[in-house]
C-alpha positions in Angstrom: 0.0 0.0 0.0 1.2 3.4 -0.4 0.5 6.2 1.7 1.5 9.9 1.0 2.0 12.2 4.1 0.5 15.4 2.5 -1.7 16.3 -0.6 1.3 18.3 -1.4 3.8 15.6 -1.3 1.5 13.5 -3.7 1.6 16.8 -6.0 5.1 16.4 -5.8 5.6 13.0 -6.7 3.0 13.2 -9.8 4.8 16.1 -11.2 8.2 14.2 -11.7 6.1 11.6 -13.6 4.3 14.1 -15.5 6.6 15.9 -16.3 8.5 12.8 -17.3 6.0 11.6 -19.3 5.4 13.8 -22.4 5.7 17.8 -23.7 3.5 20.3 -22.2 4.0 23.3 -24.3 0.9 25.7 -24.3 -0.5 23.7 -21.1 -2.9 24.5 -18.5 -3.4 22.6 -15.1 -6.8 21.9 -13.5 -7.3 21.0 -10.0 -10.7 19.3 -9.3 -12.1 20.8 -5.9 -9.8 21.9 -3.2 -7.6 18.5 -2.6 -7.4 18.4 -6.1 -6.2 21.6 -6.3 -3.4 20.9 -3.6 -1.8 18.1 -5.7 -2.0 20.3 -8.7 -0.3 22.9 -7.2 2.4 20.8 -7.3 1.9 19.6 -10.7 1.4 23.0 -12.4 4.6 24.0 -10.6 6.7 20.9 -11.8 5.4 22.0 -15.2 5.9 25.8 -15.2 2.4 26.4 -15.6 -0.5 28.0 -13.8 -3.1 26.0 -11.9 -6.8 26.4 -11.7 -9.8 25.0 -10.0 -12.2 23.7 -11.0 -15.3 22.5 -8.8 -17.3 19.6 -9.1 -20.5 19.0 -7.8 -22.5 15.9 -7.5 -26.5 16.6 -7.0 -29.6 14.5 -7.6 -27.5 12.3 -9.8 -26.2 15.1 -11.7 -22.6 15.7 -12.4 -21.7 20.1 -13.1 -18.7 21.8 -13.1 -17.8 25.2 -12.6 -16.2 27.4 -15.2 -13.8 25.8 -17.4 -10.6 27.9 -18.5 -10.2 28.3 -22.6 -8.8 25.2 -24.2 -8.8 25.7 -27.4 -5.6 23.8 -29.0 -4.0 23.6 -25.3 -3.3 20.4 -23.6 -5.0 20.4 -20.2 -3.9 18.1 -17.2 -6.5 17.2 -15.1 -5.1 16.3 -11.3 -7.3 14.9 -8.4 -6.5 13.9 -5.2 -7.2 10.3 -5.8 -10.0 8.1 -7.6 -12.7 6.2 -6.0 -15.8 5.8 -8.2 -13.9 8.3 -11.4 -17.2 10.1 -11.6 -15.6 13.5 -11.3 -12.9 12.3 -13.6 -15.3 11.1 -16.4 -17.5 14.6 -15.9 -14.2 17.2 -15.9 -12.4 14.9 -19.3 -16.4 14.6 -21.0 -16.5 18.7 -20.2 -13.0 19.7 -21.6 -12.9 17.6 -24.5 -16.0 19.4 -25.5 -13.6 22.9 -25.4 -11.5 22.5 -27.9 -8.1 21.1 -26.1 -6.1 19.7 -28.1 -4.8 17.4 -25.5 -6.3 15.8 -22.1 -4.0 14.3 -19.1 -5.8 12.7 -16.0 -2.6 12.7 -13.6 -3.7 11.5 -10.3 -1.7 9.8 -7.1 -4.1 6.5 -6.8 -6.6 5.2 -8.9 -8.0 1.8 -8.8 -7.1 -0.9 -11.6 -11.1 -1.0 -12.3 -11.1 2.6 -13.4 -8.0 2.8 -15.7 -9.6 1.6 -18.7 -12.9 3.9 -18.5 -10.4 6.9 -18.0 -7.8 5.9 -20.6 -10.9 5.9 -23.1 -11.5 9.9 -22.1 -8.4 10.7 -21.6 -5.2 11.1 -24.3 -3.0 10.2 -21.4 -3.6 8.8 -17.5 -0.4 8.9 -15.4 -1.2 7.4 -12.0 1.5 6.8 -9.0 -0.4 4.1 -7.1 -2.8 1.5 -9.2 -4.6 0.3 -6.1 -6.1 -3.1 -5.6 -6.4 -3.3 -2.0 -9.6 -2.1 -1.7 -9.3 0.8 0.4 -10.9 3.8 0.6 -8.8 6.8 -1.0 -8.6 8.7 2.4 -6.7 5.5 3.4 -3.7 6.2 1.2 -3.0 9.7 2.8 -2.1 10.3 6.6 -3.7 12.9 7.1 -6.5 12.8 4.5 -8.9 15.8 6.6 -6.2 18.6 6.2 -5.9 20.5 3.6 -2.1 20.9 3.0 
């Protein structure tokens, strides 16, 4: 099992593989809520490249997002704290496909083997640290999963 000590060190960690794992000219980072945002701080920073949020919300059984920045032709990595059911993953990829960029990264610190294949068919590109099979809930792959830092 692998457990990160902050959302910050999990930012960290991604962004060497990210960074390692294609060009990113003309790039835009998107953190999904406020953890998400936290690891792609970290990202966006191993990148040279700003970082937004972007909010999801889940209501009634329907999936918004707040404003998306301008795609068009950009490549976009989307980072998340983690992946459980990959219903804010599907939504966010679904939603900036539909702008225009001309590439999508999901980059994310755990994701569960059962989710990689529905993602890789949104995504151009999923970079994951920790393809989870144990079962546990993502707060259980972070010490301290309550605090924001």
């Amino acid at each position: 099992m692998t457990t990160f000590a902050s959302f910050s060190e999990a930012g960290r960690l991604l962004g060497i593989e990210v960074v390692a794992s294609g060009s990113f000219q003309d790039a835009c980072v998107i953190g999904l809520n406020a953890r998400g945002q936290l690891v792609g701080s970290s990202v966006a920073a191993a990148l040279d490249v700003p970082c937004e949020v972007v909010a999801i919300v889940n209501a009634a059984g329907s999936v918004t997002t707040t404003q998306l920045p301008e795609a068009l032709g950009e490549t976009v990595v989307v980072v998340d704290d983690g992946v459980e059911s990959g219903t804010a993953a599907r939504a966010i990829g679904t939603a900036i496909r539909a702008t225009g960029a001309s590439r999508i990264v999901f980059a994310v610190p755990v994701c569960p083997q059962e989710r990689l294949d529905e993602l890789a068919a949104i995504y151009d590109d999923v970079v994951v640290l920790h393809i989870c099979t144990d079962g546990l809930p993502l707060a259980g792959h972070y010490l301290d999963f309550d605090l924001l830092s």
